[in-house]
N, C-alpha and C positions, 0 to 999 in steps of 0.2 A: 504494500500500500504506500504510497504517496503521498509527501505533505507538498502542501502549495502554500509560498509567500506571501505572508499579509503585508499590504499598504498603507502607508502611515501618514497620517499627516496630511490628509487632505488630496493625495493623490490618489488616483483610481484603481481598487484594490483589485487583484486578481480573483474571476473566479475558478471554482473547482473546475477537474477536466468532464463532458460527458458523464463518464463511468462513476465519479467522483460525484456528480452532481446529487444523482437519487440514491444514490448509498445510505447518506442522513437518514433520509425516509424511511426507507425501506429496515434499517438497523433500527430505527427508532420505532418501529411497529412491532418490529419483533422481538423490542426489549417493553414491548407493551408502554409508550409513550406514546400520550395524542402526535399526530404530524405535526400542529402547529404551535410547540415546544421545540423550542431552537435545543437540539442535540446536544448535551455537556457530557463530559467525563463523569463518574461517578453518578449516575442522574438518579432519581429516583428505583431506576429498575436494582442499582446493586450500589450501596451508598458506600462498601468499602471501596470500591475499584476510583483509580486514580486517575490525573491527567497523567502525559506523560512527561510530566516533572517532576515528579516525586521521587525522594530518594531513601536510602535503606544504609544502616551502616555500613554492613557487608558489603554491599556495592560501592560506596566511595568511600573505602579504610575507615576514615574516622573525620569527615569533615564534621565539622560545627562542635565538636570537640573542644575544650577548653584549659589552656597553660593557666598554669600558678595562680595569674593576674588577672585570670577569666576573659582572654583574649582566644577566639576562636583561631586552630589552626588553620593554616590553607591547607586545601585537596591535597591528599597524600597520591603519589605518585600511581598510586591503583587507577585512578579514577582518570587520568588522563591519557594510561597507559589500555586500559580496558578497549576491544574493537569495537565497541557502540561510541564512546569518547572519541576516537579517531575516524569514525564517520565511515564505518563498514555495520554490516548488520548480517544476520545467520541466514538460514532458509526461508525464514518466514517474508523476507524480502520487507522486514521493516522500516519507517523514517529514518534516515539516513547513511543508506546504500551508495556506493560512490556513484558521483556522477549527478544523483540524486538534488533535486531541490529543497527537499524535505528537510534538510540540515535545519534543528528546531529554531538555532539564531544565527546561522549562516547563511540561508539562502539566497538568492536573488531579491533584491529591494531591502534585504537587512529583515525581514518579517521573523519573531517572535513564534510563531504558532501560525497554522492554517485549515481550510474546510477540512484538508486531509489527516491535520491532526485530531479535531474534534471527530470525524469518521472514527477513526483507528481507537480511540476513547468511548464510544459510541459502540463497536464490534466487541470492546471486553465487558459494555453491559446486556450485551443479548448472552440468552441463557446458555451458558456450558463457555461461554466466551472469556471470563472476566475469573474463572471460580478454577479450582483445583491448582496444581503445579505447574501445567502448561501455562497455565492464565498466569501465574505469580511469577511465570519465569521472562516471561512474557513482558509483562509491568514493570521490572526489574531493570534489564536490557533496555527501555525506553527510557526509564527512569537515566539511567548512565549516559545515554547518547543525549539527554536533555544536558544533563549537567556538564555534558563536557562541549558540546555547543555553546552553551551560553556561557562559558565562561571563556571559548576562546572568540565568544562573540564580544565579551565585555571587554577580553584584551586586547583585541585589534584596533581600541582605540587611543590615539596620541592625546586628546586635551582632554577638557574637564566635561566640554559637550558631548561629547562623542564616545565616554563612558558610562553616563547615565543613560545616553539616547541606546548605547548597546545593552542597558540591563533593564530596560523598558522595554524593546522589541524583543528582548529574549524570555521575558516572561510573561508579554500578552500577548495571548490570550491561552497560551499552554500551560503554564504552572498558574496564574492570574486572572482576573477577569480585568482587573484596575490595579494599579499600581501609583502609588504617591512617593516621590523621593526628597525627603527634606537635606537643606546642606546646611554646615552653623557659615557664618555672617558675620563677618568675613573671614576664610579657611586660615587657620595659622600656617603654614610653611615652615615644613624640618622643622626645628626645636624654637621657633619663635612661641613666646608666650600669648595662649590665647587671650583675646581681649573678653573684659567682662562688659555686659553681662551676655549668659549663654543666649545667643539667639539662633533660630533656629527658619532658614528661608525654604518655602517650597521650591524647588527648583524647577521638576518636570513633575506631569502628569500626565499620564498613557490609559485610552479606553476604548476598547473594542467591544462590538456588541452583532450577533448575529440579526441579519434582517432580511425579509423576503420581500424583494420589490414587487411587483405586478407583473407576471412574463418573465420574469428569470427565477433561476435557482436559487439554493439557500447559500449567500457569500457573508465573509466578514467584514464589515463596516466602518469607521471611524463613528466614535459618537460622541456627538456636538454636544451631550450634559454630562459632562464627568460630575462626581460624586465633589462637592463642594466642601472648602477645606480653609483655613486661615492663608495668608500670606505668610506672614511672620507667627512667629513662637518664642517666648522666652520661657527658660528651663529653667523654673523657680528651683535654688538648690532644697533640697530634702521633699520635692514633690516626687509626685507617682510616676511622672514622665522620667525625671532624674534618675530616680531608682531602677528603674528598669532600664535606660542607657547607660549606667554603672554596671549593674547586670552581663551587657553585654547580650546573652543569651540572647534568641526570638522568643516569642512568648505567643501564645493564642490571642486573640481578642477578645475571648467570652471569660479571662480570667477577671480577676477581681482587680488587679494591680492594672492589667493593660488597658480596659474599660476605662479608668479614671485620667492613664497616661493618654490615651486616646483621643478622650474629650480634652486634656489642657494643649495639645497637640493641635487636633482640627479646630479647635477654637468651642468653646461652648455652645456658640448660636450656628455649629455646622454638626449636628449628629449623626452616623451616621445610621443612614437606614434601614428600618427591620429589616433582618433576614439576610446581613448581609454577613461572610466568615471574613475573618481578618488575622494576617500575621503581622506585628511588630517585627521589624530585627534592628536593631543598630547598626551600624555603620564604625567601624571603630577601623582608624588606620592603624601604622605604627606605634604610634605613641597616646592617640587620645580618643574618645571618640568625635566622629566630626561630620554625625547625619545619623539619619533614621530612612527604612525604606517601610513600607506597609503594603500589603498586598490582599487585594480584597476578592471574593469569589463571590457570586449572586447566589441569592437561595437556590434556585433549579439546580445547582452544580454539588456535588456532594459540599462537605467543609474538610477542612484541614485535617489530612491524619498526622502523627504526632512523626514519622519519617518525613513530612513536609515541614518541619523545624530543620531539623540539617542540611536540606535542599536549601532553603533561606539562607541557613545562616552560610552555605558555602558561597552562594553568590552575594550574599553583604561581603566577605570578605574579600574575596575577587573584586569588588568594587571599591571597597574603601580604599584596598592597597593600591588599585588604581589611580584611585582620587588624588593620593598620596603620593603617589609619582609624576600625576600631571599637574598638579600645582607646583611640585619642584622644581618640572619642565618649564613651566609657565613662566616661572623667577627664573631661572637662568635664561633663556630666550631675552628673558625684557632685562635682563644686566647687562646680558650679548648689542642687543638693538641701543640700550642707553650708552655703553660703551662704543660701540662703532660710529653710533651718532655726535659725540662728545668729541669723536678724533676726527672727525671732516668739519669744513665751515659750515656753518647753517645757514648763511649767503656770502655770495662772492664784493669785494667793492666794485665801485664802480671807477675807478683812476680816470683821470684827465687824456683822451687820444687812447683809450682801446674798450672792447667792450666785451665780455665776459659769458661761458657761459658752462655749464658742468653738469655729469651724470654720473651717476654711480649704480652699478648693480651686484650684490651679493652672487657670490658661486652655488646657491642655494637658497630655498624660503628657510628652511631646518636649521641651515649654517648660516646666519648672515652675517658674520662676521670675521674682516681677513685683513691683510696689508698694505694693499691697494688706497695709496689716499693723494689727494690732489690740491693746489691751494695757488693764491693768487694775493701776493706782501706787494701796498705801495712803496715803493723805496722815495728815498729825495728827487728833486729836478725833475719831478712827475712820470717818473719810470716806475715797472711793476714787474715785481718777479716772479714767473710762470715756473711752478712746479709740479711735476707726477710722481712721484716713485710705487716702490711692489714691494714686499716684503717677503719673502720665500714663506709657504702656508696661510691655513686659513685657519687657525683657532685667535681664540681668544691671545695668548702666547703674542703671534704674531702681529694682535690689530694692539698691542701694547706696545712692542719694538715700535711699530709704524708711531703710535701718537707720543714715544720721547723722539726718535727721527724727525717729526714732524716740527714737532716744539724748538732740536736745535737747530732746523733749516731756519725757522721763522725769527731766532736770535741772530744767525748769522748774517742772516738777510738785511737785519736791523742795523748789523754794523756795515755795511754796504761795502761787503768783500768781493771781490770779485768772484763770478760762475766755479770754477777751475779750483779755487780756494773753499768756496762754499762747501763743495763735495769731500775734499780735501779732508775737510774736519769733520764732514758726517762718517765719512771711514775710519776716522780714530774714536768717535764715539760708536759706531757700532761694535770698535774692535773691544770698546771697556765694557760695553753689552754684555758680552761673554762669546764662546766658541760658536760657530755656524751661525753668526747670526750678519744674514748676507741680504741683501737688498741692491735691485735696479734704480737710479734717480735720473730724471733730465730736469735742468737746472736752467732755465734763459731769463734773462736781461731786456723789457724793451724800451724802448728809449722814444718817445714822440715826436721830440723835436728834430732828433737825425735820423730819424725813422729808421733804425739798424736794432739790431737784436743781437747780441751776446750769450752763445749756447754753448753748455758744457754738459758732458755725458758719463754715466755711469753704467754701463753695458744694459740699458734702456733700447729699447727698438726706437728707433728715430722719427721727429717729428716728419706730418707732411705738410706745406704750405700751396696755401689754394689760391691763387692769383684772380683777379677780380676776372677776368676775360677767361676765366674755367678751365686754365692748364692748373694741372695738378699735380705737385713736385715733393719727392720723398729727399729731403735735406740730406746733403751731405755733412754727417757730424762724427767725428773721431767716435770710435763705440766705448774704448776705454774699459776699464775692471769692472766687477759690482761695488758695490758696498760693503765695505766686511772683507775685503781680498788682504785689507795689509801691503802698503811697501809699493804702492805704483802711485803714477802720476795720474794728471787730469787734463786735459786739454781743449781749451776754449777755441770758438773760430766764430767771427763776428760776419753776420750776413746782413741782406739789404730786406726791411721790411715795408714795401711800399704799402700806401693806403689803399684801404677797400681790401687787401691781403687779408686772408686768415689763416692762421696757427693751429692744426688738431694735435696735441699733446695727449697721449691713451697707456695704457698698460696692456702688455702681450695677451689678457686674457679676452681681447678686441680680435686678434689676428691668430691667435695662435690656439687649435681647438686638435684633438683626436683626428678630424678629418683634414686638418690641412697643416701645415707648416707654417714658420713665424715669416718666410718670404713671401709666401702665396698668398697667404691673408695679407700685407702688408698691401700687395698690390690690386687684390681685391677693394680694397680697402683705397686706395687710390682713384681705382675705375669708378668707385661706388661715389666720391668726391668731385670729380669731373661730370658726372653724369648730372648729379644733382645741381650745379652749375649752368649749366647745359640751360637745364630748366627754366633760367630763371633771364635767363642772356648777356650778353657779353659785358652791358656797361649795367648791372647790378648784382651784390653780391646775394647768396643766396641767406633768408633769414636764419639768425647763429638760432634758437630754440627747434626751430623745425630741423637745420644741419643735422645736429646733435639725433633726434628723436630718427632721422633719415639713415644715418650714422650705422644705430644698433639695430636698425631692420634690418640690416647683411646677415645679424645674424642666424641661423639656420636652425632648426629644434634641438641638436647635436652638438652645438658650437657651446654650448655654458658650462664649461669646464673649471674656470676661473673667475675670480674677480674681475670686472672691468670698473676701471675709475680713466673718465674723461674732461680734458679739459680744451676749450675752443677761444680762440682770443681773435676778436677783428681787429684790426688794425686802423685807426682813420689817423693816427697823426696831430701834429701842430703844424700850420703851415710858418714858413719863413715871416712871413707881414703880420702876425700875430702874438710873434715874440718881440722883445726888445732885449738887450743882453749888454750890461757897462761893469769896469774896473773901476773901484774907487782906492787912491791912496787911503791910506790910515791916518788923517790928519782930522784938524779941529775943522776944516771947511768940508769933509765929505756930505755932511744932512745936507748942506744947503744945497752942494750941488746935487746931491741922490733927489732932492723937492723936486729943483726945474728938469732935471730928466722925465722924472716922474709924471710931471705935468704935462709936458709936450708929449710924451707919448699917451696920454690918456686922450689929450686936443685929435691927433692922429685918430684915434680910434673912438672917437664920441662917446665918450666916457666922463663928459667933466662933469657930470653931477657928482662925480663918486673924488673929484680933486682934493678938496678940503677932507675929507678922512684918510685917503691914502697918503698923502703931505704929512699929516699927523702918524701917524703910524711908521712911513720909513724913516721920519723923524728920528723916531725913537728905536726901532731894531737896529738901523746903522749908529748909531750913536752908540749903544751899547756893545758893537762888533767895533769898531774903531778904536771904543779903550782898551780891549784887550788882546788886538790882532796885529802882526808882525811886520804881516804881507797884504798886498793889494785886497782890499773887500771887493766882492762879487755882489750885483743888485742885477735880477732877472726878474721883466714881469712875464707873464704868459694868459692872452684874451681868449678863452672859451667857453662856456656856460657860467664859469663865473670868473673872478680876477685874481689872478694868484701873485702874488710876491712874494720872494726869496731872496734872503741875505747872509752871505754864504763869507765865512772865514777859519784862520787856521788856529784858532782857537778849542782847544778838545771841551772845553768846560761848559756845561748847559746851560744856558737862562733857566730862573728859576722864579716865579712870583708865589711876591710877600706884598703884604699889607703893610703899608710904611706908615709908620707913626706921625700925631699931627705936626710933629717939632722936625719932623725929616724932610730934607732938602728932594732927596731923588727915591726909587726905588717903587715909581707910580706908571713906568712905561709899559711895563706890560700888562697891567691891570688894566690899562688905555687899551688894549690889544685885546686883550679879554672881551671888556664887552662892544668893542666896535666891530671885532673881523667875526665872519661869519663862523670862520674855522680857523685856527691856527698852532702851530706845534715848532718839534726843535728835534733837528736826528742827527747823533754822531756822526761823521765819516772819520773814512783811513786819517784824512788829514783835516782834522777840524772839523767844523758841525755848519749843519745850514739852518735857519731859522725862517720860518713861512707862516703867511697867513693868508686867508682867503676870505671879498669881499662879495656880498649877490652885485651881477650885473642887473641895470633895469629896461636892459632891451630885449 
């Protein structure tokens, strides 16, 4: 006989096959039930005979069994070892025969129980069917093939939904008619201390009900009024609910303890309805208990025999330890995700003359976290340092190396070393990392105003640069060691980066898959850049968001072997008539002359509204570079979205604002700065430091 897959949840359940259809009927005449008595297990005609959920010591060693501490063991090796557990069956060609649908919470759609099962429950109450040794041997072997179904039903699931969704379809409507599963609120995690007080949330609730529509046969249904129940629960300590999840054990419904747990459980104003059999069991993980399951049968269906206590309590335990493993999963996943998210930008800047744009995909939804990280430092003189690197692997391990790597590219950056030296000193830090700890980086420089780019490499697959008229060019760049090699050089090579130009910057796990090599992707990957150029025509570049999104369509279902972390830079430049660029000596008359530069180039670019603050302001940054610099001061302004000036000397020491007392002479200029520039700051170099501010233009 045949079980057929129930459908859950709103989807259109299967019915039985033909042969399967009038079986009900015809078993239920002949165990002397009216027809229009939906068929159950145990029904009337023979009230010991069982669904075929029920379970026996004998049969599964010693589930629902209890240590020291009254924590039920798990399934002893009998019960999953037995050929009804592993989903073979004898002669009698029982539920779950290989090949078989019938698997009680295995089958197709995930279904619990089916017409087929209710049949086969149904045939042990017709008379000579259910009764003697055959009959018991019978019920027994069903009994084991339930349990070991539903348990490997409950296990095949990874989170916390997809545990109880398996111990819901694994017991309705075979060992169940309804089933309620409460979780406490909110689940502690490994040895975290539970919060007080105990509360107690319904999670899922599961109800099937046999129905005969007009014109079809008898199938099983979803039913739109489950048995009504609280939301919430609080587990008053020393009440009857307590006592009985201290207990641990399952417990009948009709005792005297579980009747009261019951009611503070459903809530007082949700009783539940005469005639209805019910098992408590707890829920108890590793350490505490952490829910409650209830499982309710209707009157037509026999009630609970007392081997349907350890049938419960083996699947509470199968499910708790689940619980208990998918909330663990759940925290480390979101440590993984906060972690890998913590080591990349959570946006890119926007610099002066380029425009930015980035993707990242884990080598996994399971794994998502690796060493694959990308990032985008404004440097002085309105240049921005493009970087990618990789980290050999993909744990946690490796997305660590990646975010101290990352932290000391972004220091070195700050002291504005050059490309070639950058890398330099990321090799000796990863050498103090410890042994194997090797990593790819590409490292460029770009510069607006002389439109060149400065690239240095660490055995990185090499940038490609997309030229605004859609040729598509893989950069000739020294490849250089990894990271971590020890004892080699670096070698910079400084190229032209015209405007409208873009920069794809990516990690091997873009070009480099099982099916192809890090060459063949590379130039795929080039064909893939021109094409999409193509598109767009010769005198416009194609949009950096959509690039990017165009980018990782190459990839193939086959190709995600790797991390990929991308990064895209366009190019537009400062033009020549935009900048203005003066040497001042280091004397008492440099402010005045830094003013009238200042001015006339602002006249040039119809900017005087903005005269009298910027007059004020170079005033005061060049005055303060003049008392302490040796060599010629440097006064750049640069007109683009907004007005930048820079005053640049060989002074290592930073401006620093204070608050000058009222009997103080000076020590007010940068406070002037403060709240007049829009933005302003102060960044060491190799040889002295540059000092900027920046004003809104109002054109």
């Amino acid at each position: 006989m045949t079980e057929h897959p129930t459908s859950h949840e709103g989807r259109q359940p299967l019915a039985a096959r033909p042969q399967e259809r009038a079986r009900p009927r015809q078993e239920a005449a002949a165990a002397g039930l009216p027809s229009d008595v939906p068929a159950q297990p145990g029904g009337p005609a023979d009230r010991t005979a069982t669904a075929p959920g029920t379970g026996t010591p004998a049969a599964t060693g010693t589930p629902g069994t209890h240590d020291a501490q009254g924590t039920p063991n798990s399934p002893s090796p009998a019960t999953a070892g037995t050929p009804g557990a592993s989903g073979t069956s004898g002669p009698s060609g029982a539920p779950g025969s290989p090949g078989s649908p019938g698997d009680a919470a295995g089958g197709p759609g995930g279904g619990g129980g089916a017409p087929g099962a209710v049949a086969v429950a149904v045939a042990a109450q017709s008379p000579g069917g259910g009764r003697g040794p055959d009959g018991a041997a019978r019920r027994e072997g069903e009994r084991l093939r339930f349990v070991g179904a539903a348990t490997r039903r409950i296990a095949r699931g990874l989170d916390l939904d997809e545990i109880v969704l398996g111990l819901c379809r694994a017991t309705v409507p075979t060992f169940s008619d309804e089933i309620l599963v409460y979780l406490r609120d909110p689940l502690p995690v490994g040895d975290e201390r539970p919060v007080s007080p105990f509360v107690l949330r319904l999670r899922r609730t599961d109800r099937l009900r046999l129905s005969e529509v007009e014109g079809e046969e008898l199938v099983l249904v979803p039913d739109p009024d489950p048995t009504p129940a609280a939301e919430l629960c609080e587990v008053r300590s020393g009440g009857a609910l307590a006592e009985v999840l201290r207990g641990v054990r399952p417990v009948f419904g009709d005792s005297a303890a579980a009747k009261t747990a019951l009611t503070e459980l459903l809530g007082s104003e949700h009783p539940l309805p005469g005639g209805l059999r019910a098992i408590l069991a707890p829920l108890r993980g590793r350490r505490r208990v952490i829910g409650a399951a209830v499982f309710l049968r209707r009157p037509e269906r026999a009630g609970f025999e007392p081997n349907d206590l350890l049938v419960a309590a083996q699947l509470a335990t199968h499910t708790a330890l689940g619980i208990d493993k998918a909330v663990l999963y759940g925290r480390e996943a979101y440590i993984a995700d906060e972690l890998q998210r913590t080591m990349l930008p959570d946006s890119l800047p926007q610099p002066t003359g380029v425009r930015l744009a980035s993707r990242y995909l884990p080598a996994a939804e399971t794994a998502r976290v690796g060493g694959d990280w990308y990032d985008a430092i404004p440097l002085p003189g309105s240049r921005v340092a493009l970087v990618v690197g990789d980290v050999m692997g993909h744990s946690m391990t490796s997305a660590a190396i990646m975010g101290q790597l990352r932290t000391t590219a972004q220091t070195l950056a700050g002291l504005d070393l050059p490309p070639q030296e950058v890398l330099h000193h990321l090799d000796e830090q990863a050498q103090r990392l410890g042994e194997n700890r090797m990593a790819t980086c590409m490292y460029a420089v770009y510069d607006p105003v002389s439109h060149r780019i400065t690239v240095a490499n660490a055995g990185h697959p090499p940038p490609i640069l997309l030229h605004l008229g859609g040729r598509a060019e893989v950069l000739r760049v020294p490849p250089g060691a990894p990271i971590g090699v020890g004892g080699v050089d670096f070698e910079a090579v400084e190229l032209d980066a015209p405007a409208g130009a873009t920069l794809l910057l990516y990690t091997d796990g873009l070009v480099e898959s099982r099916l192809r090599d890090v060459w063949t992707g590379i130039e795929q990957l080039r064909e893939r850049l021109a094409a999409t150029a193509q598109l767009t025509g010769p005198d416009h570049s194609p949009p950096l968001e959509a690039l990017c999104d165009d980018v990782l369509d190459m990839l193939g279902p086959g190709d995600r072997d790797d991390d990929i972390a991308l990064l895209a830079a366009r190019f537009e430049g400062i033009a020549p008539s935009d900048v203005a660029y003066w040497f001042l000596e280091p004397e008492d008359a440099a402010p005045g002359r830094a003013r009238r530069l200042a001015r006339r180039a602002l006249a040039r670019w119809d900017l005087e509204e903005l005269t009298d603050s910027v007059e004020l302001l170079i005033s005061e940054v060049v005055t303060n570079a003049v008392r302490y610099a040796e060599r010629p001061v440097t006064l750049r302004l640069l007109r683009t979205d907004v007005l930048r000036c820079e005053v640049g000397d060989d002074s290592p020491q930073l401006p620093r604002q204070r608050r000058a007392r009222d009997t103080d002479e000076g020590g007010r200029g940068l406070f002037l700065v403060n709240r007049l520039a829009r933005r302003w700051g102060a960044t060491r170099l190799s040889g002295g430091k540059v000092v900027w501010f920046e004003l809104a233009t109002r054109s």
